[in-house]
N, C-alpha and C positions, 0 to 999 in steps of 0.2 A: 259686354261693352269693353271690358279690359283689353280680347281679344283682337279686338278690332285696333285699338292704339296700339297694343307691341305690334301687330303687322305694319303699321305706318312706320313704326320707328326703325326698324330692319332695314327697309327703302334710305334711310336716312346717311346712316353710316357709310353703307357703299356709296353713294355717291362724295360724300367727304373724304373715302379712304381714294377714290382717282382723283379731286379737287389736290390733294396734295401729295398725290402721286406724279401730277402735272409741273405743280407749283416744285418739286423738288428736279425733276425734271427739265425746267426753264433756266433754275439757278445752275445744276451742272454743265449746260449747255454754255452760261456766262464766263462761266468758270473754264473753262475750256477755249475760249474761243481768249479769256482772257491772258491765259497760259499760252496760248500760240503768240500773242503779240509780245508778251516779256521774252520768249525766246529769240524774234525777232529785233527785237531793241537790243537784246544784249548783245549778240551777232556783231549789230551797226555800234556798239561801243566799245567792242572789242576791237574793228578796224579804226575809230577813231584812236584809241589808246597804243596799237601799233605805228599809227602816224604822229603820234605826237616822238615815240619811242625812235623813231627814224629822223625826227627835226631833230633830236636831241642831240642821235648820233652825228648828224652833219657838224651841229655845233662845235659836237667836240673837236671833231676831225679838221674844220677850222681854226678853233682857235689854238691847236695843235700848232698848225701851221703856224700861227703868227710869234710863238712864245721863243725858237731863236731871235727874232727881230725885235721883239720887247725888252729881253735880255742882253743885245747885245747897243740897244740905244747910248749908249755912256758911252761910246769907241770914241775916237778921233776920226775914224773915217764911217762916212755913213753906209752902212749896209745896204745893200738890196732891200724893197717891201716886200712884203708877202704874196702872194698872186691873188688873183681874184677867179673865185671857183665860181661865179655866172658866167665864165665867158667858155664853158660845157654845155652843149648840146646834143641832142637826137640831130642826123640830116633829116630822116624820115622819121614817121611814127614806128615801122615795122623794122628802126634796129635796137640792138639790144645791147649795142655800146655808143659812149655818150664821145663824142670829138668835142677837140680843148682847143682855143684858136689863140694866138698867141696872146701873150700876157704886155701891157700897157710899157711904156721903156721905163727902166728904173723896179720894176717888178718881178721875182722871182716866180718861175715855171714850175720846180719841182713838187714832184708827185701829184700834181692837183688832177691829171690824168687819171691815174692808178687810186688815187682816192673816190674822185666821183664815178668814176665805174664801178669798183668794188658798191659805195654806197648804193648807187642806181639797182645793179643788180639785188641788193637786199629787197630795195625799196617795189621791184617788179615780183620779188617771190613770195613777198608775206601779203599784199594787196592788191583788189582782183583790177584787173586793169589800170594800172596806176600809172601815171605822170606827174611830173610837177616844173615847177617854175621858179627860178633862183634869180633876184634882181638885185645887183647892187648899187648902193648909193655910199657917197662920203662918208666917213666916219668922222667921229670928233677928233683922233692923232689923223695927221695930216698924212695918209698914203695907206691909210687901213679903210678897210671896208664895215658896212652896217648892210644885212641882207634880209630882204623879205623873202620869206619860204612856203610856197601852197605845194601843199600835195594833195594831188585829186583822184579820187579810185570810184570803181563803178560800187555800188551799193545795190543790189536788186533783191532785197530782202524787204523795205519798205512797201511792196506794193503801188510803186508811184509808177509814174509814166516812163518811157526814156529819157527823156529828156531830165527828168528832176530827179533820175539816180543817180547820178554824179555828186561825191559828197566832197568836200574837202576842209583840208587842214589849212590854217596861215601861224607862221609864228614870224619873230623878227629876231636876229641874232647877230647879236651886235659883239 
């Protein structure tokens, strides 16, 4: 009679030792699949974190611009404003330098050229298809600008459609 129970038991184990053969199998499978998405997010946080690194740059390089003309406010004679860096554009999508169309009267021109191209070009080498859009409105000193900044870049890391790879940045820099 003994004999007959260990035979049963034998059958037993093997089938517990593939149940969690399986079972460890399923979770390295999760574990893997979940490892490909965190290398994926980080990818798309890494472009987010170079766009924010690029509005920043803009900023500077604006309010660059404006600190002769904040400094020299006390004069007796009013100075030139500073220019306004949205009036740089693409003609087309396929160029790779930005045209600056003149600056408003009472507005000064200089470098705002040579600035947003330098920046553009950053902004085209470190992010995959990238564009953006620079709009200004009034500021609170009367003759300064308040700018909204999107930068939009293709993201095709996400797995989305065409259409919903387009990710973008907005900041406001005032």
């Amino acid at each position: 009679m003994n004999t007959v129970r260990h035979l049963r038991q034998q059958g037993l184990s093997l089938i517990e030792v593939m149940l969690s053969v399986a079972i460890l199998g399923i979770g390295l499978l999760g574990l893997a699949g979940l490892q490909t998405r965190a290398v994926m997010m980080n990818q798309s946080a890494y472009y987010r974190s170079i766009a924010s690194d690029l509005a920043a740059n803009l900023a500077d390089r604006i309010r660059a611009s404006r600190t002769p003309f904040l400094a020299s406010s006390d004069a007796d004679t009013q100075p030139p404003l500073p220019p306004d860096f949205a009036r740089c554009s693409r003609a087309n999508p396929a160029d790779t330098n930005l045209t600056c169309t003149a600056q408003e009267a009472g507005h000064e021109s200089y470098l705002v050229s040579n600035e947003m191209n330098e920046w553009f070009g950053q902004v085209q080498s470190q992010l995959p298809a990238a564009s953006y859009t620079l709009q200004s409105m009034p500021g609170q000193s009367t003759g300064f600008y308040r700018y909204r900044l999107t930068i939009s870049w293709t993201d095709d890391r996400q797995g989305r459609t065409t259409a919903a790879k387009n990710t973008s940045f907005e900041t406001v820099i005032e």
